[in-house]
C-alpha positions as CSV (number, residue, x, y, z in Angstrom):
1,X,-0.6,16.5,-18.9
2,X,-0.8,16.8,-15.4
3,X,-1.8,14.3,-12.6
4,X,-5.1,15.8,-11.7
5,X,-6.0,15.9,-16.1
6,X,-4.8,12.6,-16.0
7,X,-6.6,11.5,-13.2
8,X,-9.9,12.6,-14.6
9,X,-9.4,11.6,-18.1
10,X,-8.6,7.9,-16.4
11,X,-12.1,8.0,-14.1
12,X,-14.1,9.1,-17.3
13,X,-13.0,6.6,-19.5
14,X,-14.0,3.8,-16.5
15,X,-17.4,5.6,-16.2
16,X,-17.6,5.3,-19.7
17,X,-16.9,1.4,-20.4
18,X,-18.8,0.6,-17.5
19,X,-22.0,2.3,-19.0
20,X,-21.3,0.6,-22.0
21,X,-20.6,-2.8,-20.4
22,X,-23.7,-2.2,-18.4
23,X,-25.9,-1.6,-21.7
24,X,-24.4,-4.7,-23.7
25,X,-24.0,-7.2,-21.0
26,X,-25.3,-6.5,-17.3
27,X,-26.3,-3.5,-15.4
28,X,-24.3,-5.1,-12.9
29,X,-21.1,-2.9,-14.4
30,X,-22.7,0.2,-13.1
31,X,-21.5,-1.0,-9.8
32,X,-18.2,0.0,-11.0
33,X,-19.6,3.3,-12.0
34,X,-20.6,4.0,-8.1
35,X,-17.2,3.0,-6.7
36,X,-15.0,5.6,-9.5
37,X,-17.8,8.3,-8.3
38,X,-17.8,7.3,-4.4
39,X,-13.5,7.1,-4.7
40,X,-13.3,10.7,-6.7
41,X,-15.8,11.7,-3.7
42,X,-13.2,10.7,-1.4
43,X,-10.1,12.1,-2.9
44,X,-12.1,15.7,-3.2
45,X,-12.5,15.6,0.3
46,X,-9.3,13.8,1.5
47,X,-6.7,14.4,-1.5
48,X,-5.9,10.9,-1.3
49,X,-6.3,9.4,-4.1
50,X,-3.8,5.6,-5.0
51,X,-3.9,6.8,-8.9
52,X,-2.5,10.3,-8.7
53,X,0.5,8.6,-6.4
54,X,1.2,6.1,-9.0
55,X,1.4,8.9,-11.7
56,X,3.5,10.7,-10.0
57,X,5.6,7.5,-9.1
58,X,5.7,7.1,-12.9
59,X,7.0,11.0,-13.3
60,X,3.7,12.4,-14.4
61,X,3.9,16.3,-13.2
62,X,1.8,16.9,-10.4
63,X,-1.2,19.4,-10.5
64,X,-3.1,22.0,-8.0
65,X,-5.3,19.0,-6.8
66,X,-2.7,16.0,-5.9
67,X,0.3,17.7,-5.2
């Protein structure tokens, strides 16, 4: 797996929990939602992006995106 998979696979599975927290407890989770959309929005047009360094910190091989 490569940073950029991994990077996406993380930012779905927050999307996902936070629709599910915001269905079961309070819609207030989908604020959580907007800041993993507005920070992948960010990283596309920065390529910064604090998860992809800490993969590859942890020795994840990097991808075309976050090299």
């Amino acid at each position: 797996m490569t940073v950029d998979r991994a990077v996406m696979l993380f930012a779905g599975l927050v999307i996902l929990a936070s629709v599910a927290l915001a269905l079961v407890h309070s819609p207030w989770w989908l604020l959580l939602t907007a800041f993993v959309g507005a920070n992948m929005a960010q990283a596309a047009i920065t390529g910064f992006c604090p998860l992809a360094i800490l993969l590859k910190k942890l020795g994840v091989r990097p991808g075309a995106a976050f090299r």
